[in-house]
Steps between C-alpha positions, in 0.01 A plus 500: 500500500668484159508823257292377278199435736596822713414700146212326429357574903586870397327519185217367700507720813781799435464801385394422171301164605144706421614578161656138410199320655233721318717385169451217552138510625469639142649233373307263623150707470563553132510145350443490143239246423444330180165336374451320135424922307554703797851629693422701849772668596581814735370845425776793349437827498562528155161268417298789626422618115380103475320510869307778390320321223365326803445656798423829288181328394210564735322157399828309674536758763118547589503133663759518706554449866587700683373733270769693258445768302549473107897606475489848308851523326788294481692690786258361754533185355849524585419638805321209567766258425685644714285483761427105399855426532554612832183306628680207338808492697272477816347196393532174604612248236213386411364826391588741269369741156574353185505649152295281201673397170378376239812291412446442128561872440595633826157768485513557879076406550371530850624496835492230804546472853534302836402762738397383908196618559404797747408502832683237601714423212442071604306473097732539208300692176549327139417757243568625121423801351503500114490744206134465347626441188647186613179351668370187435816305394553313822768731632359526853438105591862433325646760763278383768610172506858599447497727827310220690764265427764763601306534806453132599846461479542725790286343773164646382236356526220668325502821336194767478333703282269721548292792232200703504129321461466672153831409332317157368792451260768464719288247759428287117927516472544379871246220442698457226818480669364190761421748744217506753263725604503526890290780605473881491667732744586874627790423717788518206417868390192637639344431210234236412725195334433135337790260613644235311729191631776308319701250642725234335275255458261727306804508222395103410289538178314230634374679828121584545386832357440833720170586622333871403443764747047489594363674189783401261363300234 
């Protein structure tokens, strides 16, 4: 076995294989994505002051599952991010937390992830969280479709998302988006949820509109 390939085996499987192969894990988890007014990139610890503008607002923190409680002060935002980065480097590829951009001005808007879905962790999550005062511009389908592309390009098939009965403006946005209502479950969370589908095919403008959940009209 030649040098070169003996330091590569021992990068992989030494003493410091864990650390190398987490980097780049990281790497590969933390792909910045770019859309035609949006850049998703990886999460810093120094955005927290920016994160809290969003996930210190009880109207974006209120609907989410599992359930998080509005983020009081920018140390547990950073906190946080701390805590998102290290879920990160456990990822597959696929997956991963991404920071929103607006790219025009580089306002840091919303956040976005690719997150497999409890108990089994077989369903991957598509979801974006967005500052309020940002709603309504098309942010979240432009970063949907973004992360489904990112996703289909890594051997998945369909990606999931799923919110509570009463958040009617995020199941218009996933309609929105191409995706398809597919039923309404407890197994994710615990918690009552409607579930929405989107695979590659639902990208096509031209594909057939989603149905509404009974009682939707």
């Amino acid at each position: 076995m030649g040098r070169a390939r003996r330091a590569r085996c021992a990068l992989l499987h030494g003493h410091h294989g864990v650390r190398a192969a987490t980097r780049l894990h990281l790497l590969m988890t933390a792909k910045t994505l770019v859309s035609e007014r949006l850049t998703l990139r990886p999460w810093h610890v120094d955005d927290a002051p920016a994160a809290l503008e969003i996930y210190g607002h009880a109207e974006v923190t209120r609907w989410l599952s599992p359930e998080m409680d509005q983020v009081a002060d920018k140390a547990a935002m950073r906190l946080l991010l701390q805590q998102w980065a290290a879920e990160s480097a456990r990822l597959p590829a696929a997956a991963g937390r991404w920071a929103i951009e607006r790219t025009a001005d580089g306002l840091l808007i919303g956040g976005a992830v690719l997150l497999p879905l409890p108990p089994g962790e077989e369903d991957l999550e598509i979801g974006w969280h967005l500052r309020p005062d940002v709603w309504g511009n098309g942010y979240a389908t432009e970063a949907t479709h973004v992360l489904a592309r990112w996703a289909f390009q890594h051997d998945v098939n369909e990606v999931f998302a799923v919110i509570r009965p009463a958040n009617t403006r995020a199941a218009t946005t996933m309609r929105n988006n191409g995706m398809h209502w597919v039923g309404e479950t407890t197994k994710y969370f615990g918690v009552e949820l409607q579930v929405f589908r989107l695979r590659q095919a639902d990208l096509d403008p031209a594909a057939p509109a989603s149905s509404r959940p009974p009682g939707d009209d």
